[in-house]
C-alpha positions in Angstrom: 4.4 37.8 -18.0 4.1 34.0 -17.7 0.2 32.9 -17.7 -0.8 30.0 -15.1 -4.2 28.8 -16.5 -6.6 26.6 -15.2 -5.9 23.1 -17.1 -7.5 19.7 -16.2 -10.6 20.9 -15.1 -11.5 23.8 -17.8 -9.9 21.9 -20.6 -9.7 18.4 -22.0 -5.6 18.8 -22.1 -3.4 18.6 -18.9 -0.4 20.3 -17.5 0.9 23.6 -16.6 2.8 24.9 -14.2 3.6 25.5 -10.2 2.0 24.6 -5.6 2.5 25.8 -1.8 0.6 25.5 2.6 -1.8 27.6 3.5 -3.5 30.3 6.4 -5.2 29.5 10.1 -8.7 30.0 8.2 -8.2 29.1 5.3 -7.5 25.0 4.2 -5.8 22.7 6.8 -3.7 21.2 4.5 -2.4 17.1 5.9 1.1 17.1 5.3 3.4 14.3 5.9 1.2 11.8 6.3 1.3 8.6 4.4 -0.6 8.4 1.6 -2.1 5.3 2.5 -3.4 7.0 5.7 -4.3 9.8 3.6 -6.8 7.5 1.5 -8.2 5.5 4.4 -9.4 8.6 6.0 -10.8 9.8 2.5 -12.4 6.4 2.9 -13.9 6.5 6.5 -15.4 10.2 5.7 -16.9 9.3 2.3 -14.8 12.2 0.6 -12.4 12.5 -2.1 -8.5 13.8 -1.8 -7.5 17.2 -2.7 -3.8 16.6 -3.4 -1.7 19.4 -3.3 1.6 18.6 -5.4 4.2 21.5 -4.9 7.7 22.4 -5.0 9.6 24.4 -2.5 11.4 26.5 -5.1 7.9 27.3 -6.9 6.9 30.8 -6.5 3.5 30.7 -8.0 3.4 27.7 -5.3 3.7 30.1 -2.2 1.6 32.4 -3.9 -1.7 30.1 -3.9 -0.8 29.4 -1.0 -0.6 32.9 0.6 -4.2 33.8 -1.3 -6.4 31.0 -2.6 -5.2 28.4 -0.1 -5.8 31.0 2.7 -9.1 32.1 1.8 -11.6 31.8 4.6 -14.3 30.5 1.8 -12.2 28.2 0.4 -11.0 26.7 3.7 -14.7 26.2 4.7 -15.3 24.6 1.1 -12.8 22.0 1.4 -13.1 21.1 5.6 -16.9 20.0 3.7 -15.7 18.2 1.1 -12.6 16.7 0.5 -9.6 15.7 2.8 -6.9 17.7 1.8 -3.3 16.8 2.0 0.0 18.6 0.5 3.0 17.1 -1.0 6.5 17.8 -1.7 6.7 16.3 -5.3 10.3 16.4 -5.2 10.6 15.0 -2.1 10.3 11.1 -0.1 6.7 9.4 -1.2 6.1 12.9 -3.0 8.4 11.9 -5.7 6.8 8.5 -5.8 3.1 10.2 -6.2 4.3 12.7 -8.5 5.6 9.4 -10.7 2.2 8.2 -10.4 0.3 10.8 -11.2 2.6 12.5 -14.1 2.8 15.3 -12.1 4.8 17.7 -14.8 4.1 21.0 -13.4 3.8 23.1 -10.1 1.3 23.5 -8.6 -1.1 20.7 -9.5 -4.2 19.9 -7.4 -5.0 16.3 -7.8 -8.5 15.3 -7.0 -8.7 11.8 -6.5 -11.7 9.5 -5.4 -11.1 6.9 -2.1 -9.3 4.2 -3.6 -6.6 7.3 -5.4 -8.1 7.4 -8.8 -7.7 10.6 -10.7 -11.0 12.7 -10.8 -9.3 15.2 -12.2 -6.8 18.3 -11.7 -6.0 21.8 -11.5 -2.8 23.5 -12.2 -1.7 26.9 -12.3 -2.4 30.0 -9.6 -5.9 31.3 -9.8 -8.1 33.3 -7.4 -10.4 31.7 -5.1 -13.6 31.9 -6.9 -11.9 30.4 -10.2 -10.7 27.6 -8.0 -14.3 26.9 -6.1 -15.9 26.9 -9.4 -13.5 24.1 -11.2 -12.9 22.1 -8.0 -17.2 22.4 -7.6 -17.1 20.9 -11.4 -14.8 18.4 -10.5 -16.7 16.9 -7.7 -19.5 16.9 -10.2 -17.9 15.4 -12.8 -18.7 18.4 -15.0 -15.4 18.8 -16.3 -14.7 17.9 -20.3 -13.3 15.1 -19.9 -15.7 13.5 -17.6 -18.0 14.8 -19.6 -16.2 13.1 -23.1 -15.9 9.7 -21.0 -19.5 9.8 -20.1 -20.7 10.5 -24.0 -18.2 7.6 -25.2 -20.5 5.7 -22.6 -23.5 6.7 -24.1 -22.5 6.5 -28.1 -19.2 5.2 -29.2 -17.3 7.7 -31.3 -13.7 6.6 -32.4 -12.1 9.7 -32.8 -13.7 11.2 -29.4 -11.9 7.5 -28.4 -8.8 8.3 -29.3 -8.4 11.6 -28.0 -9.5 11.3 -24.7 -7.0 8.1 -24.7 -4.3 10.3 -25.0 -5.2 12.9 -22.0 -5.8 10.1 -19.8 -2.1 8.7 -21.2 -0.5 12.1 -20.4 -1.9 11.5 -16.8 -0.9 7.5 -16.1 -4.9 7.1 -15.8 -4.9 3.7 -16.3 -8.0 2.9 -14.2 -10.2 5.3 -17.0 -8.4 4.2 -19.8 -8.5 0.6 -19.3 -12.4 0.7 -20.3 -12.2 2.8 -23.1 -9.3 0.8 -24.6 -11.0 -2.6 -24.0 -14.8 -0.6 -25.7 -12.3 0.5 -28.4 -11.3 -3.3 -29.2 -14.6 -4.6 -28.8 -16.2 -2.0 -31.2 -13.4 -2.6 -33.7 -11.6 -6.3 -33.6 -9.6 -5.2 -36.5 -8.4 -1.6 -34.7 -8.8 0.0 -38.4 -9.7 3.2 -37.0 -6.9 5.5 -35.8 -8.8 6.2 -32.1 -9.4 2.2 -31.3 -5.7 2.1 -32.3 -4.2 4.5 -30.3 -6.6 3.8 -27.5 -5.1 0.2 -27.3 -1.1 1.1 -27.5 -1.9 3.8 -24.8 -3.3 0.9 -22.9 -0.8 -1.6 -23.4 2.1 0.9 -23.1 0.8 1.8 -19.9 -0.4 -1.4 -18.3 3.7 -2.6 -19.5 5.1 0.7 -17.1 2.9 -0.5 -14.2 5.5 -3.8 -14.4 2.1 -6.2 -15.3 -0.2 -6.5 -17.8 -3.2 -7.8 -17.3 -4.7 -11.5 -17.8 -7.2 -9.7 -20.0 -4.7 -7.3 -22.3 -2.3 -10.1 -22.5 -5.4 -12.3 -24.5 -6.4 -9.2 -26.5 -2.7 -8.1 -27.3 -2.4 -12.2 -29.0 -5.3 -11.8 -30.8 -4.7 -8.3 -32.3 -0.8 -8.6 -32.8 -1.3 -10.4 -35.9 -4.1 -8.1 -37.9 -1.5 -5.2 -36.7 1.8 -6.3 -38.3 1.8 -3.9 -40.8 2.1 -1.2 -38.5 5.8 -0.2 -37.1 4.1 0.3 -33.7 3.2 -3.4 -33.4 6.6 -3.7 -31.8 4.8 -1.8 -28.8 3.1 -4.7 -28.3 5.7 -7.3 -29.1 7.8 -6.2 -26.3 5.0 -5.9 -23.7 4.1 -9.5 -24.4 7.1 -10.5 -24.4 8.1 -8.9 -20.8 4.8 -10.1 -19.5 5.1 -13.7 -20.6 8.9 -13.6 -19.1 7.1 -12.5 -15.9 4.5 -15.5 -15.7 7.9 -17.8 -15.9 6.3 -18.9 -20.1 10.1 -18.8 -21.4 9.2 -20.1 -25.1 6.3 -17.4 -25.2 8.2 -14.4 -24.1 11.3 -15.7 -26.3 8.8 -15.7 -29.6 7.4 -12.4 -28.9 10.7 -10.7 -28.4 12.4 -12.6 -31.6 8.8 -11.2 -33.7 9.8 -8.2 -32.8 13.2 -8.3 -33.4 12.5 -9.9 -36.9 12.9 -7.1 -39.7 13.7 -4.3 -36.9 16.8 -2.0 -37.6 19.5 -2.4 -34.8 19.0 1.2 -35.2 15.7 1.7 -33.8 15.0 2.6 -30.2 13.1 -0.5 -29.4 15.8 -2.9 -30.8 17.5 -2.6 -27.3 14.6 -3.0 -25.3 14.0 -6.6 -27.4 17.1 -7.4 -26.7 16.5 -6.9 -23.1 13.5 -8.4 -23.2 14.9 -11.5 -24.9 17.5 -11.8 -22.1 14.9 -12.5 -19.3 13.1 -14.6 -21.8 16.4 -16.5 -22.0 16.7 -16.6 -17.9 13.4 -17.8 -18.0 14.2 -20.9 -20.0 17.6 -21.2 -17.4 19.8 -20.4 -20.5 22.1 -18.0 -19.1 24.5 -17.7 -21.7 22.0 -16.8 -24.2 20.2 -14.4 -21.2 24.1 -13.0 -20.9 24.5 -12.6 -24.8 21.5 -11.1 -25.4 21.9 -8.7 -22.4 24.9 -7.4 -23.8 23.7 -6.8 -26.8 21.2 -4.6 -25.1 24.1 -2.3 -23.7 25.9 -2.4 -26.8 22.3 -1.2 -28.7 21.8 1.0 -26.2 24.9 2.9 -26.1 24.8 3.8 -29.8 20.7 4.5 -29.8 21.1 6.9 -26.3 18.0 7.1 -24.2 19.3 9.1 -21.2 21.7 7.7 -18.0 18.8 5.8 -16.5 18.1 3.6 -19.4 21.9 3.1 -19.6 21.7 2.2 -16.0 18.8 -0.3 -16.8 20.1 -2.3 -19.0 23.4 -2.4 -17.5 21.8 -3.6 -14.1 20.0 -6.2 -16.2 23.0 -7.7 -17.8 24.9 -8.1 -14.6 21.8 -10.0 -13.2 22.3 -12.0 -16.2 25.9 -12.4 -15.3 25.1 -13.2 -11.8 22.4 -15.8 -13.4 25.4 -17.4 -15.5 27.6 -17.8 -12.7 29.8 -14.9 -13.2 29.8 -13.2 -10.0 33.0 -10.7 -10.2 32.0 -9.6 -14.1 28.6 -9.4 -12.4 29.6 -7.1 -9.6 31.4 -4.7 -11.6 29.0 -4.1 -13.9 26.6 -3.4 -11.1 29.8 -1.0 -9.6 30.0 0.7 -13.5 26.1 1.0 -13.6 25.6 2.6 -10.3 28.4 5.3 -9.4 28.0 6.8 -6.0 25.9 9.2 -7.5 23.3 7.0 -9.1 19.7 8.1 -7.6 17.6 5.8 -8.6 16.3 3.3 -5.8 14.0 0.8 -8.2 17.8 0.3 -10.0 19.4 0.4 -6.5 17.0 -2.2 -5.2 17.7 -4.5 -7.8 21.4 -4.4 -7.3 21.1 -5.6 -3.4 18.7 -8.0 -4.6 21.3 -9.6 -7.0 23.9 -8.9 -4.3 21.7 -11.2 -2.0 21.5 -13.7 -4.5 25.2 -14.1 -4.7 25.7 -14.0 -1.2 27.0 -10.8 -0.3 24.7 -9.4 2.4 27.4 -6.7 3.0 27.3 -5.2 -0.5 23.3 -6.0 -0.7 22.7 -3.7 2.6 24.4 -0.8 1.0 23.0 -0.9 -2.1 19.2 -0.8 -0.1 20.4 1.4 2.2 21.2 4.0 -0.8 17.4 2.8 -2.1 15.7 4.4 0.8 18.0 7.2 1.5 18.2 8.6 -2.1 14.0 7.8 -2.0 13.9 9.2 0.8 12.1 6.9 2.7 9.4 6.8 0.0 9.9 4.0 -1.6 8.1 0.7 -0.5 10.5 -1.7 -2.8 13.5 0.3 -1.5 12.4 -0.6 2.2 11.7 -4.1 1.3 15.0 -4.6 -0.5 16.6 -3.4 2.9 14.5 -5.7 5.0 15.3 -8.6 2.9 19.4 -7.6 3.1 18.7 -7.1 7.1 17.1 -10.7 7.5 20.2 -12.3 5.4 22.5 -10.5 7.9 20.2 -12.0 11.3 18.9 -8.5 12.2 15.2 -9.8 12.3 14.4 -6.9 14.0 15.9 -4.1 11.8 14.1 -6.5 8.6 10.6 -6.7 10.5 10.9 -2.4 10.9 11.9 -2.2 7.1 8.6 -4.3 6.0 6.7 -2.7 8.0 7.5 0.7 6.6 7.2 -1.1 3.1 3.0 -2.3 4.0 2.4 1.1 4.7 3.7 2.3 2.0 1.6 -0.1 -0.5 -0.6 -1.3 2.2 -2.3 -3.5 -0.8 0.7 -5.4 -1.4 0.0 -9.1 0.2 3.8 -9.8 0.0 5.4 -6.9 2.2 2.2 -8.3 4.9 3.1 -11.9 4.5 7.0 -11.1 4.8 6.8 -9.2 8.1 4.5 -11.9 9.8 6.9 -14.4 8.9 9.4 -12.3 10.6 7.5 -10.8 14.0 8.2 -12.8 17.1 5.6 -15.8 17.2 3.3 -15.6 20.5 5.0 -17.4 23.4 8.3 -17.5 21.3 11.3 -17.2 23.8 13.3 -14.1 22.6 17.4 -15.0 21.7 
């Protein structure tokens, strides 16, 4: 028989299996409500979030929910102490939380504080006292890897450093592994030890999925690059420079960091296409679009031979046509984007891009399908997808239609200044005569 153990909050690893909804006196599980909502009521009670994640084809799933989940006990526990919502992992924001979270098996319980940093988590089916007595531990940060965190606090230890680096990886916890990684850097400028070392690749690795990296990891990623470029993994941090400089619009920084980490790297390895890629916006960035377009290709070309699974394919596919777009070559441009995303692509950050390029080549009609795809195959949990729409709405004059797509988008990612200042700009002004 398959075992479902308590992980997360008995053990310093993460991840097992399978989640569910629950009985009349047992927990009152929020469901469907936006996550957003979800945090601001954790923050008006002064709780934390229980976060069911669950599948509907998960038996053990249904199970905690027909025993633990419906305990009258446990129902009183968490109506005390946490605001407890469910969601579909598979499913609309779910998905997107799930993402977030590395969610990798059902059910996980994901205690988070107000603001939707990880505590810690529980996965597996378990009866209700086991589950009182870790989520109790949880709350009191008693669990062992609060408990490592806290001791790293204390007394620095770089192989305590490096290991608790990687749980927090495995769980996208970038808000507890920033510290440690920045300590780790700090206690050793050279990152001779293996923990500080790992500590630091997790962070930047991270920091570069999030889309940003920060003012601060950009300075310490220049001043450790160097001291590192005996180490194959330096290209980790090549590319995430590289990216991030391309972002900040610094065209002859991002263009040296990707070419550093080209320099001496077999075509052969899997980063070689991602430098390519990387060297293609640097290229944009310095408004050289047939170097962005050749580099770009040779992405795909890399790609293709190194494999990486349909989405990366996808990727950089989606990134050379924006460079074709960028060059002027709208038709090569457009079927690329057609080759790239088949009517049964499923990805809407890819998906979002494409009617953003659309847009930019003045084909609102193609743009408003390709968002319209975004938010139906994200299932209307996707912010970017909603904003992608609302921008290909606007370009077609349906101000109305865009202002309703932003204003799913803020609240979504209520945080996010843009999707606020966009749908002001497009709400009726006070004592505006309507059309």
């Amino acid at each position: 028989m398959r075992r479902y153990a308590l992980l997360g909050a008995l053990a310093l690893a993460a991840a097992t299996p399978l989640a569910g909804r629950a009985g009349a006196q047992g927990i009152s599980f929020s469901e469907g409500t936006p996550f957003a909502e979800v945090l601001r009521r954790a923050r008006a009670e002064k709780k934390p979030v229980m976060l069911d994640a669950y599948a509907v084809w998960c038996g053990p799933c249904k199970q905690l929910d027909r025993t633990t989940f419906a305990d009258a006990t446990v129902g009183a526990w968490a109506r005390k102490n946490v605001v407890a919502a469910k969601v579909d992992a598979e499913k609309g924001e779910g998905r997107i939380l799930s993402q977030r979270y590395a969610v990798r098996a059902f059910p996980t319980i994901l205690f988070l504080d107000a603001s939707g940093n990880e505590l810690d988590r529980i996965s597996g089916v378990f009866p209700p006292e086991d589950f009182l007595k870790a989520s109790e531990a949880i709350l009191a940060g008693k669990t062992p890897i609060a408990q490592a965190i806290a001791r790293l606090g204390a007394t620095w230890d770089d192989a305590l450093a490096g290991s608790v680096a990687a749980q927090l990886a495995q769980r996208n916890d970038l808000a507890r592994l920033a510290p440690i990684a920045r300590r780790a850097v700090e206690e050793d400028p050279a990152l001779l030890e293996a923990g500080a070392r790992e500590a630091f690749l997790y962070l930047v690795s991270l920091e570069d999925g999030t889309g940003k990296l920060s003012a601060e990891t950009l300075d310490l990623v220049e001043s450790v690059a160097p001291r590192l470029s005996a180490d194959p993994r330096v290209v980790i941090l090549r590319l995430a420079a590289s990216r991030e400089q391309a972002r900040r619009g610094d065209a002859a920084a991002a263009r040296a960091w990707a070419l550093a980490g080209l320099k001496g790297l077999p075509e052969a390895s899997p980063f070689a296409a991602d430098l390519y890629d990387a060297l293609a916006a640097a290229e944009k960035a310095a408004k050289k679009p047939e170097a962005a377009v050749a580099a770009a290709r040779k992405s795909v070309v890399l790609g293709e031979k190194s494999g990486g699974g349909s989405w990366a394919r996808a990727s950089r596919q989606v990134a050379l046509a924006e460079a074709l777009a960028f060059a002027g070559q709208t038709d090569e441009a457009k079927k690329t984007l057609g080759d790239a995303l088949g009517p049964a692509s499923g990805d809407a950050g890819l998906l979002s891009r494409a009617s953003a390029l659309l847009l930019g080549v003045k084909d609102v009609p193609g743009a408003l399908a390709y968002a319209r795809r975004a938010v139906e195959v994200s299932q209307g949990g996707d912010a970017k997808a909603h904003a992608a729409l609302g921008e290909a709405l606007a370009a077609s004059g349906d101000r109305p239609g865009a202002a309703s797509a932003f204003a799913r988008a803020a609240e979504l990612e209520p945080e996010n200044r843009a999707f606020r200042r966009r749908l002001d700009a497009l709400r009726p002004k006070k004592g505006a005569k309507a059309a």
